[in-house]
N, C-alpha and C positions, 0 to 999 in steps of 0.2 A: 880659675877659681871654681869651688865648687867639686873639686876633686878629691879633697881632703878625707872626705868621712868613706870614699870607695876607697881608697887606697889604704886607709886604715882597718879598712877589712881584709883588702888581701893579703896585707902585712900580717893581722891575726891569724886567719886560716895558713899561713903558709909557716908561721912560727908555732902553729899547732901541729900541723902537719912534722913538720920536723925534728918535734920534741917529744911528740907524745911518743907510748911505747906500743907497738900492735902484738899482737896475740898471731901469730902466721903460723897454720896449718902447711909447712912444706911438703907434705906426703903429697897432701890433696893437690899444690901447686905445680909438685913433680907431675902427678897422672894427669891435671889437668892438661900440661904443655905437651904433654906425651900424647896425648888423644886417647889414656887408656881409662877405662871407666870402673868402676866396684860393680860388684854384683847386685849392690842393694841399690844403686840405681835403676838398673833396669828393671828391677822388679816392680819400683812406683811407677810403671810406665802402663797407661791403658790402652789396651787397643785400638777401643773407640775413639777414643780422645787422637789419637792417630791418624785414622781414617777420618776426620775430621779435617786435620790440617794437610792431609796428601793432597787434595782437591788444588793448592796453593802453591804446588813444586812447578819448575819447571817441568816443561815435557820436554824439552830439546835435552833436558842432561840426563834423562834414562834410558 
């Protein structure tokens, strides 16, 4: 008992999930699985902001 009203949510979320319709960027999904990137990413990319998180790499994998 008591399982009613959770189960009734994941019955809604998964018959939402199912029916709705999504908007899918395929370009972006192809380059994403591809590992290839657009140009205008790398441009929002800062240096600093960079050198910031390098501090947090491994040092065995360079």
């Amino acid at each position: 008992m008591g399982r009613g009203r959770a189960k009734a949510k994941q019955t809604k979320v998964a018959r939402d999930l199912k029916y709705r319709t999504h908007e899918t960027d395929f370009g972006a999904l192809a380059n994403e699985l591809h590992g290839q990137t657009s140009s205008d990413d790398t441009d929002k990319l800062d240096p600093d902001e960079l050198d910031k998180w390098s501090d947090y790499s491994d040092s065995r994998r360079d």
